[in-house]
RODO-2510 file (C-alpha; in nm, 4 decimals, decimal comma):
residues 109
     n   res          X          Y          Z
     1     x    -0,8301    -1,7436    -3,1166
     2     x    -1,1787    -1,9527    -3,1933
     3     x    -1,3526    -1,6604    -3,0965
     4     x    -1,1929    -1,4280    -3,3102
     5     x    -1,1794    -1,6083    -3,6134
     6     x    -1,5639    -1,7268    -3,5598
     7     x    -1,5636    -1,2516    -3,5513
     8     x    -1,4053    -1,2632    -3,8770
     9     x    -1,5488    -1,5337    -4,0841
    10     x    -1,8508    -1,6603    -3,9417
    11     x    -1,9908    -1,3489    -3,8164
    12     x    -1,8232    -1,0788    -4,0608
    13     x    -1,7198    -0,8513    -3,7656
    14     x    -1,3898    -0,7527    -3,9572
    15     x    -1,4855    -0,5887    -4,2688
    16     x    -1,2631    -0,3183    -4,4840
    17     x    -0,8883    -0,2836    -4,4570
    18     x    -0,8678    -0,0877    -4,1265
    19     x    -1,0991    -0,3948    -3,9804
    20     x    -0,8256    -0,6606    -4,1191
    21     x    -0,5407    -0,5078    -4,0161
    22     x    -0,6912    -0,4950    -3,6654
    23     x    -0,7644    -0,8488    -3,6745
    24     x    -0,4155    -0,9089    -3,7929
    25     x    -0,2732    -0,7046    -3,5100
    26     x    -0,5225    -0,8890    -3,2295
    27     x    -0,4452    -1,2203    -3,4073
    28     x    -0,0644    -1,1677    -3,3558
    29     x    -0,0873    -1,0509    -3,0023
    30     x    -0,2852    -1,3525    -2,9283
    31     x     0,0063    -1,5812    -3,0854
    32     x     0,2550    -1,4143    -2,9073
    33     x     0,0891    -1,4673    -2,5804
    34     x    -0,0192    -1,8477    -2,6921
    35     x     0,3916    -1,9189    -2,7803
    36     x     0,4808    -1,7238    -2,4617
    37     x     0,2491    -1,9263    -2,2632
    38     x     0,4027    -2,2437    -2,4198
    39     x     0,7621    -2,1395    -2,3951
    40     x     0,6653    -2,0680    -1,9637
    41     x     0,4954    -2,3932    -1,9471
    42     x     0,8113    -2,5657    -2,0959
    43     x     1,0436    -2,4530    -1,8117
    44     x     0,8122    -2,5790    -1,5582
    45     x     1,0071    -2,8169    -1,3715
    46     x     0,8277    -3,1714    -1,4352
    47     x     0,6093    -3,2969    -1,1104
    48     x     0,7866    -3,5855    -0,9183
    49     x     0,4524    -3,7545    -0,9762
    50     x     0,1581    -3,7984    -1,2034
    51     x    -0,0239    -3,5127    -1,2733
    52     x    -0,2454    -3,6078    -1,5104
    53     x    -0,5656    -3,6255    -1,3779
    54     x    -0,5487    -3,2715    -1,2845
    55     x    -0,5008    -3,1759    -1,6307
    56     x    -0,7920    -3,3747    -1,7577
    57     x    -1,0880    -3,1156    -1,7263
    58     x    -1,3676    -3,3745    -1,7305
    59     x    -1,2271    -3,5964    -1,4516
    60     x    -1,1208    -3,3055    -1,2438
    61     x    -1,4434    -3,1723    -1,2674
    62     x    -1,6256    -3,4801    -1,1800
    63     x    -1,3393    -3,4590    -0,8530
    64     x    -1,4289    -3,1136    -0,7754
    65     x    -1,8389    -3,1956    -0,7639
    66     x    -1,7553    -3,4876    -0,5612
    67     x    -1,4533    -3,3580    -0,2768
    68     x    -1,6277    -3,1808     0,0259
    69     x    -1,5074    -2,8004     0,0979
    70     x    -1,1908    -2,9491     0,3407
    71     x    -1,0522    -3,1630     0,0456
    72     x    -1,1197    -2,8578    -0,2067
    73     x    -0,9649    -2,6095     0,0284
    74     x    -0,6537    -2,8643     0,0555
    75     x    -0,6702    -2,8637    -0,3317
    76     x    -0,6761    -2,4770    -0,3684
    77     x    -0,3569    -2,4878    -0,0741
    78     x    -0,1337    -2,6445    -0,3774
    79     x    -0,1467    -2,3177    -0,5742
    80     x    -0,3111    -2,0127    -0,3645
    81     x    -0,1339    -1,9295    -0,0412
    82     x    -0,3974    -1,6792     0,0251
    83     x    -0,6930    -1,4505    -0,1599
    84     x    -0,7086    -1,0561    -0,0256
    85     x    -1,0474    -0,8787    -0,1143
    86     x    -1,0412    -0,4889    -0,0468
    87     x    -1,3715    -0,3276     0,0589
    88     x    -1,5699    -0,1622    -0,2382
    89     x    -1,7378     0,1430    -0,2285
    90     x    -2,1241     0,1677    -0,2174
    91     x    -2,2842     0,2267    -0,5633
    92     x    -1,9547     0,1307    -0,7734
    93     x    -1,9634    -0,1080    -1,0056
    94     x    -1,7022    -0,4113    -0,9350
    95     x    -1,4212    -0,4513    -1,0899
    96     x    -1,2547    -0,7898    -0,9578
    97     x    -0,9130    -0,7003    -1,0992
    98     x    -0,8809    -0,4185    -0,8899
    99     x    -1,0457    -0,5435    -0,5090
   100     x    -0,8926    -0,9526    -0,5132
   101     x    -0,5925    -1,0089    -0,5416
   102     x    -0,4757    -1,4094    -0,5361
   103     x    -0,1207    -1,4656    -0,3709
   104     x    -0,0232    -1,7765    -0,5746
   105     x     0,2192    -2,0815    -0,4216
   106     x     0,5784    -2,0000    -0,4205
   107     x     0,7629    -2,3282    -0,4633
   108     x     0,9744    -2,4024    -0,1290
   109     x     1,3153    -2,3819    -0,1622
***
């Protein structure tokens, strides 16, 4: 949303009525997804423990420089159960939606 108000106002990207009513329409979208995103995060069950520091980006940062490769892996294991990378094609440009696919946690039941 920072971006594309810094388009409209600071940088004058959106300019004539057809320009508005395209920021309008991305502006809305982007809402919809932000209150969507909220609404999903809302269900999430709460964590039997403390969480927290996970959600803090500068101390799980300073975490991540510090843990070796086996404690990031074991991070990682929380929320990826495995990453699949198909084989590209030689002088095609890569598109990393389309060759990894990330097979995210499912919670046990």
């Amino acid at each position: 949303m920072a971006d594309l108000e810094e388009a409209r106002y600071a940088r004058g990207e959106f300019k004539g009525a057809a320009a508005i009513g395209r920021y309008d329409r991305l502006t809305e979208r982007l809402r919809s997804r932000i209150d969507g995103l909220r609404g999903d995060l809302c269900r999430l069950p709460m964590p039997s423990m403390d969480v927290s520091p996970m959600l803090d980006s500068r101390l799980f940062r300073e975490a991540w420089k510090d843990a070796t490769d086996e404690d990031r892996r074991d991070r990682l294991s929380l929320a990826i159960d495995r990453v699949e990378v198909s084989k590209g094609r030689r002088g095609q440009r890569i598109i990393p939606e389309q060759r990894v696919q990330i097979h995210w946690a499912r919670l046990s039941a």
